[in-house]
C-alpha positions as CSV (number, residue, x, y, z in Angstrom):
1,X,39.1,120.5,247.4
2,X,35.9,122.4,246.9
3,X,35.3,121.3,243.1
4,X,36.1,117.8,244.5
5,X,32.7,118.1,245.9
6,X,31.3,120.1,243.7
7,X,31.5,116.9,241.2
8,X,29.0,114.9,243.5
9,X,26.1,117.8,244.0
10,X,26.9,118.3,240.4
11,X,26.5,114.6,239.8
12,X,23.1,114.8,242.3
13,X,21.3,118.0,240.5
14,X,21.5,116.4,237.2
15,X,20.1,113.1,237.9
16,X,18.5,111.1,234.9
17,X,20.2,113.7,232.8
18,X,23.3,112.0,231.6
19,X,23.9,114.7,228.9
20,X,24.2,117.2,231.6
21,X,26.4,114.6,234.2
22,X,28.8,114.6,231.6
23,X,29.1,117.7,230.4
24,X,29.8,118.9,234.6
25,X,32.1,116.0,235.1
26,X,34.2,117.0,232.4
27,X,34.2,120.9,233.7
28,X,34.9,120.2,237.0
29,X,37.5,118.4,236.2
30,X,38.9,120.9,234.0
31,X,38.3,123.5,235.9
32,X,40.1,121.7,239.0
33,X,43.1,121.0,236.7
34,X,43.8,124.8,235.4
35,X,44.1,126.0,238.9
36,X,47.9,125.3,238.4
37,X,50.3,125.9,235.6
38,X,52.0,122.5,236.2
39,X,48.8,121.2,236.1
40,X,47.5,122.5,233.3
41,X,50.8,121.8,230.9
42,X,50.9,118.2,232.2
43,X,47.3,117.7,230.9
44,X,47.2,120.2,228.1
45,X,46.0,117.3,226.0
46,X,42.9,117.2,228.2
47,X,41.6,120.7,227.7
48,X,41.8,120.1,223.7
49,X,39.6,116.8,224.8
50,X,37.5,118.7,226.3
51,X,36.4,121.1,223.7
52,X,36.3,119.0,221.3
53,X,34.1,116.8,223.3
54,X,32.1,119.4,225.0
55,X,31.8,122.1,222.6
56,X,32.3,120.7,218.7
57,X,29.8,117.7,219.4
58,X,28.2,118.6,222.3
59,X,27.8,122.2,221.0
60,X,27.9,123.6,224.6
61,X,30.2,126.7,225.2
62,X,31.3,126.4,228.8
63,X,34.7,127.1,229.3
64,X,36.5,125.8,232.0
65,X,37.5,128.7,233.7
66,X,34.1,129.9,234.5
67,X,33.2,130.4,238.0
68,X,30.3,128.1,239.1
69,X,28.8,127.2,242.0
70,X,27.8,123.4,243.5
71,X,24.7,121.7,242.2
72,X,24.6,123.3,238.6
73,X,22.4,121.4,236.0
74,X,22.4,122.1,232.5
75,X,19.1,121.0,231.0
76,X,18.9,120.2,227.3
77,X,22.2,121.1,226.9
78,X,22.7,122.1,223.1
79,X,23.6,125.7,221.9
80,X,24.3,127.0,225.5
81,X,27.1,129.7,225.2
82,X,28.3,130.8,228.6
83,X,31.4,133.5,228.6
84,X,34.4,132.7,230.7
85,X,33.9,135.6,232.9
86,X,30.6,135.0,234.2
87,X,30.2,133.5,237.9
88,X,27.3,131.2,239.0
89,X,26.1,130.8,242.8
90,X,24.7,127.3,244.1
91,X,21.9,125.0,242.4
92,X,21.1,127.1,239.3
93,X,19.9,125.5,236.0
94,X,20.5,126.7,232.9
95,X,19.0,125.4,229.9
96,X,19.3,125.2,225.6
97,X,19.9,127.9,223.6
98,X,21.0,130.4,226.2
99,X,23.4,133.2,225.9
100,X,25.5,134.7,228.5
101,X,28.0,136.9,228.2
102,X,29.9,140.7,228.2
103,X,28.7,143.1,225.7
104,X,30.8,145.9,223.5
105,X,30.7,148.6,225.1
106,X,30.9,152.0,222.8
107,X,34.6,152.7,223.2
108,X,35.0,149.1,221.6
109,X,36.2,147.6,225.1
110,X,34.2,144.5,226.6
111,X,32.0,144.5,229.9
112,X,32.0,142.2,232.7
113,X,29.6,139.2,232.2
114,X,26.9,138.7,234.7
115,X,27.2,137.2,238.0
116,X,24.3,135.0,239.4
117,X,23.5,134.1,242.7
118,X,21.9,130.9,243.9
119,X,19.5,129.0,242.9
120,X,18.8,131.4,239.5
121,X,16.9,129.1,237.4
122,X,17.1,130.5,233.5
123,X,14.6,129.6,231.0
124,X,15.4,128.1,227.1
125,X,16.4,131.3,224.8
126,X,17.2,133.5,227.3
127,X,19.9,136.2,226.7
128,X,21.8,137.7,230.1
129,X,24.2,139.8,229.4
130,X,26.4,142.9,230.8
131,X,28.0,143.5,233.9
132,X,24.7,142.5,235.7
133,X,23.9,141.1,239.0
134,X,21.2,138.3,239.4
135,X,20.3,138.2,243.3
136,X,18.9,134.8,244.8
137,X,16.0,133.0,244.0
138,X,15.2,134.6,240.7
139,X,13.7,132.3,237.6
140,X,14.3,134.2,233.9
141,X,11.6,133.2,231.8
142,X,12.0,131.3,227.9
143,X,13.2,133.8,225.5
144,X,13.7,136.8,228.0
145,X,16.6,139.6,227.1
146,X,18.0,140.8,230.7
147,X,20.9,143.5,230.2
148,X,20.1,144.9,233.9
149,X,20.2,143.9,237.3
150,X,17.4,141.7,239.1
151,X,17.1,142.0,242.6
152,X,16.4,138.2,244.8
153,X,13.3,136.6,244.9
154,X,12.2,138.1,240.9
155,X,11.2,136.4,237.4
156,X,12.2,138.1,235.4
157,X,9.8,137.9,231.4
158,X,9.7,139.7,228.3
159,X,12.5,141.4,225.8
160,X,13.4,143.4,227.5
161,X,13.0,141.8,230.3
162,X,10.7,142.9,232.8
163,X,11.0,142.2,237.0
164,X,7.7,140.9,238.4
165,X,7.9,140.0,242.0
166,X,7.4,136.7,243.4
């Protein structure tokens, strides 16, 4: 019942963004029909819908079984890859050409994707990656490369990217 809601502070973050209403109408939804097997058979059809709509001409990667938190806004949405294992917290934003995502580790395996917490607003042309942790309150400048944690109330600037204190 949570994503129910989630649909409406969704809906409320990305106000005069109707790229962005879209794009988080069509994940929550999604996201609210893979919780079940049934479910998910029964409207197969919609998760090929979905990223063909979302990813082939929206060209945003956001898979649907993603972890995010109410009141996300995707700004500019266009060449925004997110992995499937990353977990968002409350009101973040997330804007164009940004990657997040695991990384190879040097046995060949893959890492964890980051996990955010709230309100983690990230820059245009950032790169998060790694099994990171961004605390609360923390905005990742344009172009910044973050591949370690950030603790709360930080911006984070630079490749790589440097923690200055708010």
């Amino acid at each position: 019942m949570a994503s129910v809601w989630n649909i409406f502070q969704d809906w409320r973050a990305n106000a005069g963004n109707p790229k962005g209403r879209l794009v988080l109408l069509h994940f929550r939804l999604a996201h609210l029909l893979r919780q079940s097997p049934i479910t998910f058979l029964l409207f197969i059809w919609y998760f090929l819908l979905y990223r063909i709509l979302v990813e082939w001409f929206l060209g945003i990667e956001l898979p649907w079984k993603t972890r995010i938190g109410p009141g996300f806004r995707v700004d500019h949405g266009q060449a925004l890859v997110v992995n499937d294992g990353t977990v968002f917290g409350a009101d973040c934003c997330v804007r164009n050409s940004t990657t997040i995502g695991n990384k190879q580790l040097k046995d060949g395996t893959y890492s964890r994707a980051p996990r955010f917490g709230d309100r983690v607003n990230i820059g245009a042309n950032a790169v998060v990656i790694g099994p990171i942790t961004i605390g609360n309150d923390v905005m990742i400048g344009a172009g910044a490369v973050v591949i370690k944690d950030v603790p709360s109330n930080s911006i984070v600037v630079g490749n790589p990217g440097r923690v200055i204190p708010r």
